[in-house]
C-alpha positions as CSV (number, residue, x, y, z in Angstrom):
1,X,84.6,119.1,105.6
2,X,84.6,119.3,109.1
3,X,81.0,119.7,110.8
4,X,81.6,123.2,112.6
5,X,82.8,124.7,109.1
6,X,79.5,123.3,108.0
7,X,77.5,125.4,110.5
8,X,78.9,128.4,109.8
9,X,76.4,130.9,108.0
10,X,77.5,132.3,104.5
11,X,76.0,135.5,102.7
12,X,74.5,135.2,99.4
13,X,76.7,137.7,98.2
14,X,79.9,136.0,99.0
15,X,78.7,132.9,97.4
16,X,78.1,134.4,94.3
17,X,81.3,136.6,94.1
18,X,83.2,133.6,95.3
19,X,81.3,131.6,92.1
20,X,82.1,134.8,90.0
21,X,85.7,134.3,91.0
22,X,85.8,130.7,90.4
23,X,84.0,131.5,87.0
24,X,86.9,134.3,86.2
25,X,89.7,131.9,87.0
26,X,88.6,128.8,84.8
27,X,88.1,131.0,81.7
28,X,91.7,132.6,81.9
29,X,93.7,130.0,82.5
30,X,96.1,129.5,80.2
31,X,97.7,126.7,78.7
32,X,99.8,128.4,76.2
33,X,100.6,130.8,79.0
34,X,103.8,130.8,81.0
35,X,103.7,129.2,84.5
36,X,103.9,133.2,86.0
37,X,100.7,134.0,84.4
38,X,98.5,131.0,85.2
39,X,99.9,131.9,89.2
40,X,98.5,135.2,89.1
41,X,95.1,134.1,88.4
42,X,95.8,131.7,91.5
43,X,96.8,135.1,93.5
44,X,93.9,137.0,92.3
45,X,91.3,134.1,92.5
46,X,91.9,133.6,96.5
47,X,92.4,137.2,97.1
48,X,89.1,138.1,95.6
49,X,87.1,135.6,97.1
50,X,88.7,133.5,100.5
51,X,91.4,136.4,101.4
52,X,89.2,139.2,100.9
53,X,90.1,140.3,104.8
54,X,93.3,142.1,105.4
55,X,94.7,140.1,107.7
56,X,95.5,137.9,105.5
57,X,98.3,138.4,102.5
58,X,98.1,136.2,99.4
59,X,101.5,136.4,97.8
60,X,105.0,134.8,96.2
61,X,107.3,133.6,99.1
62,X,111.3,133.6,98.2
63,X,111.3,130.4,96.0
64,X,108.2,129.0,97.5
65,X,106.0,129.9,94.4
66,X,103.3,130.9,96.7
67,X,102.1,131.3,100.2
68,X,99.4,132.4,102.7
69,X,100.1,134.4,105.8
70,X,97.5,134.8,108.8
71,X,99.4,138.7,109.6
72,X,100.6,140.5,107.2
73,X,102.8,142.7,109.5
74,X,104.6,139.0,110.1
75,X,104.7,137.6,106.0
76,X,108.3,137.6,105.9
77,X,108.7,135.3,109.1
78,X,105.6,133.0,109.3
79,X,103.6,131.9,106.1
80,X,101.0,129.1,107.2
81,X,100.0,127.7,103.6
82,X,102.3,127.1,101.4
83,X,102.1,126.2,97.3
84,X,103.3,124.5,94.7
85,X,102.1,125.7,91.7
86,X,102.9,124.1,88.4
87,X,101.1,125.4,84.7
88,X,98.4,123.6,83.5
89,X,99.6,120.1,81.0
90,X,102.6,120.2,82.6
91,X,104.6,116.8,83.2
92,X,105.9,117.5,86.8
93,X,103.0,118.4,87.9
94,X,101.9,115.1,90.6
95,X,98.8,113.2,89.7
96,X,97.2,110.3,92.0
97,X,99.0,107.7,90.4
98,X,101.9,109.8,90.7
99,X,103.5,111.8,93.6
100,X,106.8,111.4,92.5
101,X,106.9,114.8,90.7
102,X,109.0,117.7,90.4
103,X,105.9,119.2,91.7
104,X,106.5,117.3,95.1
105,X,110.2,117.6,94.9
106,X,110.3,120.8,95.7
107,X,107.2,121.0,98.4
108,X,109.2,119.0,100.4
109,X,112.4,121.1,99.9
110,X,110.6,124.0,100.8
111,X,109.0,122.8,103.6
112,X,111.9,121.6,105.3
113,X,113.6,125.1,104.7
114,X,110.6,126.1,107.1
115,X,109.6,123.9,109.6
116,X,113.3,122.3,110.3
117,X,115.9,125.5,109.3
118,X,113.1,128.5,110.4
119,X,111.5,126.6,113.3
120,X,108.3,128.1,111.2
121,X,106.2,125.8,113.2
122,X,102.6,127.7,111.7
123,X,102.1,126.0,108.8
124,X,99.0,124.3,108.6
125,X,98.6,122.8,104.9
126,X,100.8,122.6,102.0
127,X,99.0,122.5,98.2
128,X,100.3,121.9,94.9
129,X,98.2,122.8,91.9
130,X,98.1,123.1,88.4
131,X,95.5,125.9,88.8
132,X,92.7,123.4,88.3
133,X,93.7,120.7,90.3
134,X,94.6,121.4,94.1
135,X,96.4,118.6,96.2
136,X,95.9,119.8,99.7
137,X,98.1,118.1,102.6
138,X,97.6,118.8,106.1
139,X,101.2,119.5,107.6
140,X,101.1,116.7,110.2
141,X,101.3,114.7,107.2
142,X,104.8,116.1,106.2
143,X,105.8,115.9,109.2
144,X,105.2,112.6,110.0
145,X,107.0,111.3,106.8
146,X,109.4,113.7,106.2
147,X,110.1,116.0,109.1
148,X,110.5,113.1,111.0
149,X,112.9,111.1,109.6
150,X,116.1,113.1,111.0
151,X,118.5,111.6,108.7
152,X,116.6,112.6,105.5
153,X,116.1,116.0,106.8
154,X,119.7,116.5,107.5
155,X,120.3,115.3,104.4
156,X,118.3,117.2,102.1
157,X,119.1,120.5,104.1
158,X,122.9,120.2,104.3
159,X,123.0,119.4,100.5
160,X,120.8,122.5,99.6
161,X,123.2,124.6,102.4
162,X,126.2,123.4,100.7
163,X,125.0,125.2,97.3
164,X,124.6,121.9,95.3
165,X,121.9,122.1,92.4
166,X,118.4,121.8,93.3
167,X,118.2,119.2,90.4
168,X,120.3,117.2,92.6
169,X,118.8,117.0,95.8
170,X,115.4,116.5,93.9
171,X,116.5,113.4,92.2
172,X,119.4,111.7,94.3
173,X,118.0,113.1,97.6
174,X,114.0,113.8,97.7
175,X,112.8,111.7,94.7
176,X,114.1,107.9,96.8
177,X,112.3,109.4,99.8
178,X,108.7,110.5,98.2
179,X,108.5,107.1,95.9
180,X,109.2,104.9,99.4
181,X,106.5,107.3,100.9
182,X,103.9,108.5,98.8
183,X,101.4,105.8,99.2
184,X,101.4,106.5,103.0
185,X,100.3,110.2,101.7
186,X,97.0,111.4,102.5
187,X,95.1,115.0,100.9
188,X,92.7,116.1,100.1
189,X,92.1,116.0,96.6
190,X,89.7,119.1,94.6
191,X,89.0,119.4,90.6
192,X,87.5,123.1,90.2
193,X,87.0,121.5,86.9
194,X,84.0,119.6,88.2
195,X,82.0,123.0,89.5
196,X,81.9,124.4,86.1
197,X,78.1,123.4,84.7
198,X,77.2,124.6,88.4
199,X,78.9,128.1,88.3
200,X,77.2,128.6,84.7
201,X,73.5,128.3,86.2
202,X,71.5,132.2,87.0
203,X,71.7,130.6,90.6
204,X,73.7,128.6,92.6
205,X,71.1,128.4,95.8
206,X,69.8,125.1,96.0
């Protein structure tokens, strides 16, 4: 966490509706749920405690399964954040040994579609999670290894333009790209998993 964040002053009360929040989400995910349902709790969880302010919209995003926008009046054009979000046990989801997921696949599909086809150039991090565990990557680090690279880019783009299936371009196209690339990939890696005994206690002030 960066030092300034760490200066800023937070209110009691939003600690403990953001631990009531956390508390909610953990008991009602789902594994015997569909994907949709587990996602919701995703929606409602940051809506209720980060995204509480209205300018910011917490919401699906075409085939992006989820996405954060600064302005809502601009949610169509401009998401900044934008998710991956798989249910929780499943197999494409990426882990740290693996990044070569389905999961990944399609984070890089869709944030091509934005940063090289809509010149979206306000992204800020990209996240896949399985509702417990969030991979965060900063977007420089997309960029860098797959923005970048022009031919892949083209590639991946003209093949998705062209109308073939996206279980093409995930395996023939993306899938290469990530396994030559993913242990150059940096995140940040969080287990809401590991707050659990925390939230549980009367208080969480220290």
């Amino acid at each position: 966490i960066l030092k300034n964040y760490l200066k800023e002053p937070v209110r009691i009360d939003d600690i403990n509706l953001f631990r009531d929040s956390l508390k909610r989400l953990l008991n009602e995910i789902n594994e015997d749920e569909t994907e949709e349902f587990n996602k919701n709790l995703v929606i409602h969880f940051l809506r209720n405690s980060l995204y509480r302010d209205r300018r910011f919209l917490v919401n699906t995003y075409r085939r992006t399964d989820l996405a954060i926008y600064v302005d809502a009046a601009t949610q169509e054009e401009h998401p900044v954040v934008l998710f991956e979000v798989k249910g929780p046990g499943r197999p494409d989801m990426v882990s740290h040994d693996n990044m070569n997921k389905k999961a990944m696949h399609e984070l890089v599909l869709y944030y091509l579609i934005e940063e090289v086809e809509k010149k979206n150039n306000d992204i800020k991090h990209l996240i896949i999670t399985d509702c417990r565990q969030f991979f965060i990557f900063e977007k420089k680090e997309f960029f860098r290894l797959f923005a970048k690279n022009k031919s892949f880019s083209t590639k991946v783009l003209d093949a998705y333009n062209q109308g073939n299936d996206t279980s093409y371009i995930y395996s023939q196209i993306i899938a290469p790209e990530v396994e030559r690339k993913q242990s150059m990939l940096q995140y940040t890696y969080i287990d809401l998993n590991s707050f659990k005994k925390d939230i549980e206690k009367d208080s969480i002030i220290m």
